[in-house]
N, C-alpha and C positions, 0 to 999 in steps of 0.2 A: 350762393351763386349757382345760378341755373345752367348746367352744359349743355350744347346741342346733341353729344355724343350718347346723353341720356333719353333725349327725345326719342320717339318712333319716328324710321324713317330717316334721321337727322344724323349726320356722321362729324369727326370731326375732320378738319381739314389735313393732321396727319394720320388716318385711319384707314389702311390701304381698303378699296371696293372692290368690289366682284360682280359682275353680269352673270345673270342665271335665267332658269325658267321657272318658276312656280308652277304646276300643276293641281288642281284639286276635282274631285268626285263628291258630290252634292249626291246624296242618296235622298234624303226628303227636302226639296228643295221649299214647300209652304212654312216647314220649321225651322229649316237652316238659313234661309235668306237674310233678314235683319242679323243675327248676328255675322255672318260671313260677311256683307255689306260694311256693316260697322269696322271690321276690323280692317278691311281693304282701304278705309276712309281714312282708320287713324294709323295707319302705315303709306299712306297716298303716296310720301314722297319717296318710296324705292319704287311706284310701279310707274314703269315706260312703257307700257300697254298693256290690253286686258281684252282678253274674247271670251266670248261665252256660250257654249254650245248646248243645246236637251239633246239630249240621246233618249229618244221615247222608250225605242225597242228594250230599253235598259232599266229605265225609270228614273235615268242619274242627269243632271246637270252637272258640265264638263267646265270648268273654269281653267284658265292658262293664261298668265302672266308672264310678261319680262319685266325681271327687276334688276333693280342697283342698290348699293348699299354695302355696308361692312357683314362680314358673316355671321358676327353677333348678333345684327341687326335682322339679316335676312330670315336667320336662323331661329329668334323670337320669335317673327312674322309666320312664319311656318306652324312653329311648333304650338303654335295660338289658335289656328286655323285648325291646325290636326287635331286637336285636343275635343272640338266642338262635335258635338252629338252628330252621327250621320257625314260626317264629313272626313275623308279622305285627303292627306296631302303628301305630295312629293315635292322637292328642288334638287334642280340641275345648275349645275355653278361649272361655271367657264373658268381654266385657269388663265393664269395673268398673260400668256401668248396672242389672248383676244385681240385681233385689231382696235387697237384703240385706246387699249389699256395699258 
């Protein structure tokens, strides 16, 4: 039997979440795009939105998300994105005082 807890993205219903930001730096962005894409696809369900900045003067694409999700989860999603050639990531996780949480 298949858990949702093991899914990307997919938490279970008693797995406390956390609201953060995701941050990343695209340093070659013609080599990093498909896979940075892909992984934002197959993590789709922690992002609650996504902008995307060029910084020319820099030569970096600035990506920033808010996400949700368990810190397992988020924490994957990160460390997946970091790991990729040319690619920079940070997260910022909101503690449980967040409105709303």
């Amino acid at each position: 039997m298949h858990d949702d807890a093991d899914t990307p993205g997919r938490h279970s219903a008693e797995a406390e979440t956390r609201m953060g930001i995701l941050a990343l730096a695209v340093k070659n962005r013609s080599e990093a795009a498909e896979a940075v894409n892909r992984l934002i696809s197959e993590y789709g369900e922690l992002v609650i939105g996504r902008i995307g900045v060029p910084y020319r003067q820099k030569s970096l694409s600035v990506i920033a998300m808010i996400v949700e999700g368990t810190t397992d989860a988020l924490g994957a999603f990160s460390g997946k994105l970091g790991m990729l050639p040319a690619v920079k990531s940070k997260m910022v996780l909101f503690d449980s005082t967040v409105p709303g949480q």
